[in-house]
N, CA, C and O atoms as a Maestro MAE file, in Angstrom:
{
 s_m_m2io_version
 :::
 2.0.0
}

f_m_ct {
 s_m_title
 :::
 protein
 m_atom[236] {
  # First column is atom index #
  i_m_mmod_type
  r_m_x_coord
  r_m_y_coord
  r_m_z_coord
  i_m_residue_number
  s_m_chain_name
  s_m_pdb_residue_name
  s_m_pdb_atom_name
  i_m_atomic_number
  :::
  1 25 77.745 27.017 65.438 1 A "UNK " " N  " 7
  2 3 76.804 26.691 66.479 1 A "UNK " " CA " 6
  3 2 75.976 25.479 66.064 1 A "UNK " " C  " 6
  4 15 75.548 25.514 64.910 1 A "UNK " " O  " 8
  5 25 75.656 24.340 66.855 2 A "UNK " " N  " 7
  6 3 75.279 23.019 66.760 2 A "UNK " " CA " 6
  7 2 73.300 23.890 66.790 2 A "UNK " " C  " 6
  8 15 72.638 24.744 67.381 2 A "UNK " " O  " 8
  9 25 73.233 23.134 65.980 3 A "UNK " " N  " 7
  10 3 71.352 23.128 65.699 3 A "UNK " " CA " 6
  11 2 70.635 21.943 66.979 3 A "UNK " " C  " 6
  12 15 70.510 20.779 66.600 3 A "UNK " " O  " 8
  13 25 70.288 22.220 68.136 4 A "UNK " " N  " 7
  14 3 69.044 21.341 68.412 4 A "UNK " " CA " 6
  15 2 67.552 20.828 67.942 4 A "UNK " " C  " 6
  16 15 66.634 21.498 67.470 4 A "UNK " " O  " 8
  17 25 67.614 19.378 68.236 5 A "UNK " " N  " 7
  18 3 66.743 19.550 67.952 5 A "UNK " " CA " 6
  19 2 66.047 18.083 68.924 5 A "UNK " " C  " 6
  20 15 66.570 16.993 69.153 5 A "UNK " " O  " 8
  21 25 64.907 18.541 69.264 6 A "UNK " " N  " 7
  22 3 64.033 17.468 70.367 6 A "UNK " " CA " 6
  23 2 62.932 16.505 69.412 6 A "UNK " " C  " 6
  24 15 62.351 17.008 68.450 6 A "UNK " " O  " 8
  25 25 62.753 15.220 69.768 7 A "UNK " " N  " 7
  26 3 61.560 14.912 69.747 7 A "UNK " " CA " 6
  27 2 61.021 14.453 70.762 7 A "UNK " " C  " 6
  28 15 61.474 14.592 71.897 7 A "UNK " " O  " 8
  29 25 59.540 13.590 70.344 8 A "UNK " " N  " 7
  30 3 59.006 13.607 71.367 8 A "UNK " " CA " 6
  31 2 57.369 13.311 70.758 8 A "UNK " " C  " 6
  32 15 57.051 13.668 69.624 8 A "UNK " " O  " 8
  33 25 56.465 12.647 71.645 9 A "UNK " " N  " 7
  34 3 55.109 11.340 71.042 9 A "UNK " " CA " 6
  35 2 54.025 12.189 71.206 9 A "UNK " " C  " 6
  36 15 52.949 11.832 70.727 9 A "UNK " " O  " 8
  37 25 54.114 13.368 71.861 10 A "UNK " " N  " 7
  38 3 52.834 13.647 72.443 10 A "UNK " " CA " 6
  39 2 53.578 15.374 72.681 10 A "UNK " " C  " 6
  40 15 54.734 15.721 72.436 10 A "UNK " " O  " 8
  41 25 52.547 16.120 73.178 11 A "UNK " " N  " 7
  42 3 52.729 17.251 73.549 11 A "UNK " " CA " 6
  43 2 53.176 17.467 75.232 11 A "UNK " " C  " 6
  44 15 53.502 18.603 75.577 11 A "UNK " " O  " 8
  45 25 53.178 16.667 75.963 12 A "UNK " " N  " 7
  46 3 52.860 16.802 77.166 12 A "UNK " " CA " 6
  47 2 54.769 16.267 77.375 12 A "UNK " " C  " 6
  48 15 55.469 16.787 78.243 12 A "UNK " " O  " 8
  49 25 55.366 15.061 76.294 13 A "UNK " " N  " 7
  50 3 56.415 14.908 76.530 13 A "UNK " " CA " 6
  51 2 57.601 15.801 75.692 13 A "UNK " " C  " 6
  52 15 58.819 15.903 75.840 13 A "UNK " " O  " 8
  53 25 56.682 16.360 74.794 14 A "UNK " " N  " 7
  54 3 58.089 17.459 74.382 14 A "UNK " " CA " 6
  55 2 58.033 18.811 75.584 14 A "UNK " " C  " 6
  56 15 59.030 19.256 76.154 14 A "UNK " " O  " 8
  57 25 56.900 19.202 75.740 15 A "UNK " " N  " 7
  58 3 56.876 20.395 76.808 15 A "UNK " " CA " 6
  59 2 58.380 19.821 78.168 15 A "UNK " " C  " 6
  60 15 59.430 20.396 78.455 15 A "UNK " " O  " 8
  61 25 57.852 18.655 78.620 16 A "UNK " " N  " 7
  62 3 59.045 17.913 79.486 16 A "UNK " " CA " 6
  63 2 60.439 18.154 79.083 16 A "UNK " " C  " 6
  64 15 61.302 18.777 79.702 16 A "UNK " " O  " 8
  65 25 60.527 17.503 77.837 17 A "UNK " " N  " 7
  66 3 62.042 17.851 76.943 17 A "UNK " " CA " 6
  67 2 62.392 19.307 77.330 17 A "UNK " " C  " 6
  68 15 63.379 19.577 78.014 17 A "UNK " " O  " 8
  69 25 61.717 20.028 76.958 18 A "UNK " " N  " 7
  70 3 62.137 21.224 76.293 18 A "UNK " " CA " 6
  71 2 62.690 22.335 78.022 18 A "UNK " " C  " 6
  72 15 63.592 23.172 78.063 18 A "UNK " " O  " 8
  73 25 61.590 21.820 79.413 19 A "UNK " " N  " 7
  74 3 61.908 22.369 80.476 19 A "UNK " " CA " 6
  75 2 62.997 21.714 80.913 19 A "UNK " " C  " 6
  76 15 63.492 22.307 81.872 19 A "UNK " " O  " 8
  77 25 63.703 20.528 80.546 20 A "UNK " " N  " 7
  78 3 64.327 19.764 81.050 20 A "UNK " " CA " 6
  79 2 66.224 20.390 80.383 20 A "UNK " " C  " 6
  80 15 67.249 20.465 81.061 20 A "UNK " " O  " 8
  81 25 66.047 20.711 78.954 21 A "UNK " " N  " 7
  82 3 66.647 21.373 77.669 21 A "UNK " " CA " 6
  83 2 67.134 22.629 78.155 21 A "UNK " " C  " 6
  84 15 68.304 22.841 78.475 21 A "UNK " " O  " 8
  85 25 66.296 23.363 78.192 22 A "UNK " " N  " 7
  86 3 66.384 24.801 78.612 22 A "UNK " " CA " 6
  87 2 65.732 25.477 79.929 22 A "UNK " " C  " 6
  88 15 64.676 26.110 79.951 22 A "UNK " " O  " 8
  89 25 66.437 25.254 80.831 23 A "UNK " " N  " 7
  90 3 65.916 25.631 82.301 23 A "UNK " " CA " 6
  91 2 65.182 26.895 82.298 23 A "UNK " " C  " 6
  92 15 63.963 26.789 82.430 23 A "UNK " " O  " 8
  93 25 65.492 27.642 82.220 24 A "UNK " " N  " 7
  94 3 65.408 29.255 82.069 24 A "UNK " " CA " 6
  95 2 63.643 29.675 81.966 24 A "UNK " " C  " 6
  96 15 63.085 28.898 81.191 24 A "UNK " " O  " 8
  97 25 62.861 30.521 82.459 25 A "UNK " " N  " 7
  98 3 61.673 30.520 81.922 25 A "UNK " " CA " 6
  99 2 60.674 29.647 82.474 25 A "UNK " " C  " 6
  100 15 60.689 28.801 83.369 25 A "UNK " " O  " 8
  101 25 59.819 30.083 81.701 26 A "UNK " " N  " 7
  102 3 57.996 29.446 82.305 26 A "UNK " " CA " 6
  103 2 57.588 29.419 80.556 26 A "UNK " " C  " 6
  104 15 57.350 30.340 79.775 26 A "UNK " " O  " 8
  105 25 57.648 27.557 80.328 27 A "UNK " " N  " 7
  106 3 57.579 27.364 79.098 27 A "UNK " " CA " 6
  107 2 55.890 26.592 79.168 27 A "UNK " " C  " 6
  108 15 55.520 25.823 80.055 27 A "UNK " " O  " 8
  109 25 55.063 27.053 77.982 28 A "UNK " " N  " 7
  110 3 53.798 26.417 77.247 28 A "UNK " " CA " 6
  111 2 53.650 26.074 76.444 28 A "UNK " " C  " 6
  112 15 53.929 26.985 75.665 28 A "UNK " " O  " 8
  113 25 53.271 25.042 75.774 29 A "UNK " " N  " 7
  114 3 52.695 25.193 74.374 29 A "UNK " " CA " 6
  115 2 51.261 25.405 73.574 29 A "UNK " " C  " 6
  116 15 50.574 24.396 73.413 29 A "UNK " " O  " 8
  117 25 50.797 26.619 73.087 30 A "UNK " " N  " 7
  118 3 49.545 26.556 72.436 30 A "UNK " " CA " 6
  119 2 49.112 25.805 71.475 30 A "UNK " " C  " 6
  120 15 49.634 24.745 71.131 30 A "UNK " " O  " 8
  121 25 47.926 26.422 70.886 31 A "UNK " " N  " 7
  122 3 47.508 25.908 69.817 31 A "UNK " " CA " 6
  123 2 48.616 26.046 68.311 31 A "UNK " " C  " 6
  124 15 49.506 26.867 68.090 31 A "UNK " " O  " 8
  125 25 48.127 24.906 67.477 32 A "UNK " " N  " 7
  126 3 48.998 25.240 66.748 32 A "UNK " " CA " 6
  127 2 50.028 24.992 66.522 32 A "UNK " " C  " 6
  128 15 50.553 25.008 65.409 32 A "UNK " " O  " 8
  129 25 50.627 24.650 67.775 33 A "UNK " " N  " 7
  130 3 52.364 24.157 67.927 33 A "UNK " " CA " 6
  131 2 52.793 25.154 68.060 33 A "UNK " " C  " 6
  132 15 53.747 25.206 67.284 33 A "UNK " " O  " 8
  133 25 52.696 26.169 68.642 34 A "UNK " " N  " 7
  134 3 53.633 27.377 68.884 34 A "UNK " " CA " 6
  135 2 54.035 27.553 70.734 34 A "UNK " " C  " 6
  136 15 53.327 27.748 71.722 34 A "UNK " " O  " 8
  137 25 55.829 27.326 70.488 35 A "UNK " " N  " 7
  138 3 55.699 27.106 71.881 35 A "UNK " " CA " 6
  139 2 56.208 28.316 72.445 35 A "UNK " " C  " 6
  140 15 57.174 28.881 71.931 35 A "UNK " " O  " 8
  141 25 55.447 28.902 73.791 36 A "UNK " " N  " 7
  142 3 55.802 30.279 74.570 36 A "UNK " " CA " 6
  143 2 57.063 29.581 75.939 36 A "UNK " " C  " 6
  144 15 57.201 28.523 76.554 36 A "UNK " " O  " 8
  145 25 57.882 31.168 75.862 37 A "UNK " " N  " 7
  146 3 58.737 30.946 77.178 37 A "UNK " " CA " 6
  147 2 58.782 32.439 77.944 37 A "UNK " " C  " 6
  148 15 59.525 33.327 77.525 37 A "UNK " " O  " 8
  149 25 58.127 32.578 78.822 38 A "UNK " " N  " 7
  150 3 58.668 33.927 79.191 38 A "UNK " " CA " 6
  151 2 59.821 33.922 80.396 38 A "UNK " " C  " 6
  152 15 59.889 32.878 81.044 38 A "UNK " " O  " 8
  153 25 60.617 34.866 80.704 39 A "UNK " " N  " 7
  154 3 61.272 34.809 80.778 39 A "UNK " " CA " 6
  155 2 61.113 36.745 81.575 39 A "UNK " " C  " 6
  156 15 60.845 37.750 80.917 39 A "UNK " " O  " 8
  157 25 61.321 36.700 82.744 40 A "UNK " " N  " 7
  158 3 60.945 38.323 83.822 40 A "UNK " " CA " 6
  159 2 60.307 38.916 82.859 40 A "UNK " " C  " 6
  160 15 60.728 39.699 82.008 40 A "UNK " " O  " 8
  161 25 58.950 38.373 83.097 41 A "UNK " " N  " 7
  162 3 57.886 39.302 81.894 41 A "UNK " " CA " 6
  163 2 57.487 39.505 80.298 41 A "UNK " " C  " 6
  164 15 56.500 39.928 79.697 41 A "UNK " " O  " 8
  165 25 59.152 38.827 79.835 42 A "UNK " " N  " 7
  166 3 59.231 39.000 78.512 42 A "UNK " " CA " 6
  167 2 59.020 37.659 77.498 42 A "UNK " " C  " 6
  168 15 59.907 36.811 77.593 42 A "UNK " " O  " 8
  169 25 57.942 37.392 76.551 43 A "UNK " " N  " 7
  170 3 57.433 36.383 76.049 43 A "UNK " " CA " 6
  171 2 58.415 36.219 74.842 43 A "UNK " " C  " 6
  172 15 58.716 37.184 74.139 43 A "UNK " " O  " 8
  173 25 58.825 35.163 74.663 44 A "UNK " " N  " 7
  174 3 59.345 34.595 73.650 44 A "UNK " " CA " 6
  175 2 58.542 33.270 72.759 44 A "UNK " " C  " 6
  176 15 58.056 32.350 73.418 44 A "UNK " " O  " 8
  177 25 58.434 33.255 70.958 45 A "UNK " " N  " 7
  178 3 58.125 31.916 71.050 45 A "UNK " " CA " 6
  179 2 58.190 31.229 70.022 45 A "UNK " " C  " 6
  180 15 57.989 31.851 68.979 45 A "UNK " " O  " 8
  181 25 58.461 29.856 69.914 46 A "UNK " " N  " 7
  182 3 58.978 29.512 69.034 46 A "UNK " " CA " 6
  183 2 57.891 28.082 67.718 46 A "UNK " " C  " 6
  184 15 56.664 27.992 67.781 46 A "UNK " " O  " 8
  185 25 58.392 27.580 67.144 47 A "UNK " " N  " 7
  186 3 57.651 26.592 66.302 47 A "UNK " " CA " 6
  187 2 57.882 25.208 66.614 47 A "UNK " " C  " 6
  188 15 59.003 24.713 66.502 47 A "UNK " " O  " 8
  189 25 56.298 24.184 67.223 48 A "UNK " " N  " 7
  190 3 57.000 23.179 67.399 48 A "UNK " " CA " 6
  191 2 56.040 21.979 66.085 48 A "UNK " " C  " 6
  192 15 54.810 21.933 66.045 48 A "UNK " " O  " 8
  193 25 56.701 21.376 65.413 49 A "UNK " " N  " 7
  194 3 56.288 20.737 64.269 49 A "UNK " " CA " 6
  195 2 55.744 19.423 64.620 49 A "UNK " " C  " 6
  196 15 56.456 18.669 65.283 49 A "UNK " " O  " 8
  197 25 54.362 18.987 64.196 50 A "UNK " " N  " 7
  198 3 54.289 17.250 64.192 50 A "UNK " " CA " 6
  199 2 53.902 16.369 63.469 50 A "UNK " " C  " 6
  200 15 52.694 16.142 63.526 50 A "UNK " " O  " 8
  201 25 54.608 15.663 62.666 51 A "UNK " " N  " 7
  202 3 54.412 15.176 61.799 51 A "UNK " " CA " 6
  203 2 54.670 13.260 62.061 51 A "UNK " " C  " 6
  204 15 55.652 12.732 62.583 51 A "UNK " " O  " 8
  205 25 53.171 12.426 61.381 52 A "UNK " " N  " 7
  206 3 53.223 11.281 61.874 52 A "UNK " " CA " 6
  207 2 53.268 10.894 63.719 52 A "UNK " " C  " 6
  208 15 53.811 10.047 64.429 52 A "UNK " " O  " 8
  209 25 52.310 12.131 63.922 53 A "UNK " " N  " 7
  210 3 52.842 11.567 65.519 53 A "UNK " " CA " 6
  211 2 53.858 11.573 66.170 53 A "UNK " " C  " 6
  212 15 53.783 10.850 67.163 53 A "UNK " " O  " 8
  213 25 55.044 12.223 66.002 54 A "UNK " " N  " 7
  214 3 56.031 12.547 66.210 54 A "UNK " " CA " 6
  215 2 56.338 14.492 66.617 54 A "UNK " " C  " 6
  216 15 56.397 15.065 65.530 54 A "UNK " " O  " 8
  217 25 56.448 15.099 67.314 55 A "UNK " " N  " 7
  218 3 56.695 16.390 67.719 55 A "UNK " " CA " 6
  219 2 58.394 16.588 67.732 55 A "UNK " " C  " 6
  220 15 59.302 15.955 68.271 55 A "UNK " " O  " 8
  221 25 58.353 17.640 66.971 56 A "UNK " " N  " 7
  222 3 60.115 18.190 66.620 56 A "UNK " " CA " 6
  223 2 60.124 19.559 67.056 56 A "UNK " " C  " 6
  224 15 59.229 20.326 66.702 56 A "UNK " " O  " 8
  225 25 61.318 20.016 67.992 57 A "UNK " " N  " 7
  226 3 61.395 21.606 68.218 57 A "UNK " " CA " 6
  227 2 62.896 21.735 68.140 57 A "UNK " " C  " 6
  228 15 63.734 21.043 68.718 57 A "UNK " " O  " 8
  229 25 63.077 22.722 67.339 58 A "UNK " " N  " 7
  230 3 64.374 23.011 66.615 58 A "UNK " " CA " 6
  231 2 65.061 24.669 67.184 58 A "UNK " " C  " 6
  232 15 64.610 25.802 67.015 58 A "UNK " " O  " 8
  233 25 66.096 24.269 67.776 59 A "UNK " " N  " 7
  234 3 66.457 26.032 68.225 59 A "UNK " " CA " 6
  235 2 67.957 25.722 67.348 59 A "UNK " " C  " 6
  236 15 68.802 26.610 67.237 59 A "UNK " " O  " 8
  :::
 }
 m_bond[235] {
  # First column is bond index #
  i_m_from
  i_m_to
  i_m_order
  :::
  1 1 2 1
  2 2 3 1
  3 3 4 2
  4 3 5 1
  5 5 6 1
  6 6 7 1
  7 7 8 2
  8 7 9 1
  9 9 10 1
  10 10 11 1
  11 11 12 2
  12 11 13 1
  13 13 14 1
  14 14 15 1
  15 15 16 2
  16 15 17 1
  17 17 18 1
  18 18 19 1
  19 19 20 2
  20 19 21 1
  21 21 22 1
  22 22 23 1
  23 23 24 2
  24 23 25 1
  25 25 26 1
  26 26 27 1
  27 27 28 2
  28 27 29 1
  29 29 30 1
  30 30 31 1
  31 31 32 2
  32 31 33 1
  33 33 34 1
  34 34 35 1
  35 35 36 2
  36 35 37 1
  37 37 38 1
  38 38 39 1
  39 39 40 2
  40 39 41 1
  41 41 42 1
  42 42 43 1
  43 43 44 2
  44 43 45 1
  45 45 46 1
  46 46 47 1
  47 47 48 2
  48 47 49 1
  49 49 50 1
  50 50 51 1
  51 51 52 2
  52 51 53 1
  53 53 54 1
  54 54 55 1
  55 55 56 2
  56 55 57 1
  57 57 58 1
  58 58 59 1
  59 59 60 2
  60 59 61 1
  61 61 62 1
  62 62 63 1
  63 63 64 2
  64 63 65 1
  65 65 66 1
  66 66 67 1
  67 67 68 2
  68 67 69 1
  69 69 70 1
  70 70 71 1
  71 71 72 2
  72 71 73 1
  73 73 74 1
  74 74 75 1
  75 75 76 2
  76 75 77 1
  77 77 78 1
  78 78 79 1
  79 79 80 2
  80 79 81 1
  81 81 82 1
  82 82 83 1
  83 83 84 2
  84 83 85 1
  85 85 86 1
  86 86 87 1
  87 87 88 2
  88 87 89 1
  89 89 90 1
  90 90 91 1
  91 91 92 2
  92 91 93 1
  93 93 94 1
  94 94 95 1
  95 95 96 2
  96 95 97 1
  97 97 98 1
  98 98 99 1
  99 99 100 2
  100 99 101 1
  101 101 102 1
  102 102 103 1
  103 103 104 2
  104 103 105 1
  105 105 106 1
  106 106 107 1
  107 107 108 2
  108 107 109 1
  109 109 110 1
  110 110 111 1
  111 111 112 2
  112 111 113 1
  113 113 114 1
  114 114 115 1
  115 115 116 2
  116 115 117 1
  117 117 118 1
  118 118 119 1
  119 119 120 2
  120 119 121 1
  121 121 122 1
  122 122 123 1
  123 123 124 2
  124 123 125 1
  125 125 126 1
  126 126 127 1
  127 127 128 2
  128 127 129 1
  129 129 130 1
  130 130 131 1
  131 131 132 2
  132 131 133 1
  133 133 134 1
  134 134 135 1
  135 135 136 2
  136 135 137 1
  137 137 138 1
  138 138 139 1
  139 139 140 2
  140 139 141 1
  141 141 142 1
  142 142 143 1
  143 143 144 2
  144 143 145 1
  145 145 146 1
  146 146 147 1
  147 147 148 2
  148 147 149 1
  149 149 150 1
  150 150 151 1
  151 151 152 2
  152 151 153 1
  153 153 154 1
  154 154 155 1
  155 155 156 2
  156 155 157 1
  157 157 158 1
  158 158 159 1
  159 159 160 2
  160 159 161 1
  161 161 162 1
  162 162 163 1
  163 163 164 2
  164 163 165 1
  165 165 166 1
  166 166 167 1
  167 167 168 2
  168 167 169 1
  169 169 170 1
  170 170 171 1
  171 171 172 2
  172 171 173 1
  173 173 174 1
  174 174 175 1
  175 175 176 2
  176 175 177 1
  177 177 178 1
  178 178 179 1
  179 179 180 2
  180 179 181 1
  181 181 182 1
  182 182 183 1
  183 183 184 2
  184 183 185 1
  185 185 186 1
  186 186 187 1
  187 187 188 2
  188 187 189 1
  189 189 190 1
  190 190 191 1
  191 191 192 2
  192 191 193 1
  193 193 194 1
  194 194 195 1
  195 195 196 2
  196 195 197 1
  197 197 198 1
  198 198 199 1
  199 199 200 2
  200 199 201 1
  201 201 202 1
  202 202 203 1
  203 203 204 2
  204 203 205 1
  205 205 206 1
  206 206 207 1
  207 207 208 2
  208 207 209 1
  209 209 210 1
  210 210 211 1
  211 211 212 2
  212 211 213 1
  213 213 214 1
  214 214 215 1
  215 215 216 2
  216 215 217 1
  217 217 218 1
  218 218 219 1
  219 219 220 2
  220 219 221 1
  221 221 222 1
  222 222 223 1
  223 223 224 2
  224 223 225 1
  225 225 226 1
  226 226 227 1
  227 227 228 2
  228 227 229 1
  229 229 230 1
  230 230 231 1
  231 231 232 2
  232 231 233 1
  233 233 234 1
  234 234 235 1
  235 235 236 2
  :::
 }
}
């Protein structure tokens, strides 16, 4: 199985990536870099990293 992985400058354009990536769900990102997807009720969520100004989310 191939590793994704997104970047992206800002928070507002990986959130874009990532709805654009994976249709499915009602995706957020909190504090922290932790990004939520739920999905009929059920919350999922994952780690999004930024380093140098740069945002990485890896599934």
């Amino acid at each position: 199985m191939e590793r994704i992985i997104l970047e992206a400058y800002s928070k507002r354009e990986m959130l874009e990536k990532i709805k654009r990536f994976y249709i499915d769900g009602i995706w957020k990102i909190g504090e922290g870099g932790t990004v939520y997807n739920t999905i009929d009720g059920k919350e999922s969520h994952f780690h999004v990293e930024e380093s140098n100004g740069v945002w990485r989310f890896g599934k």
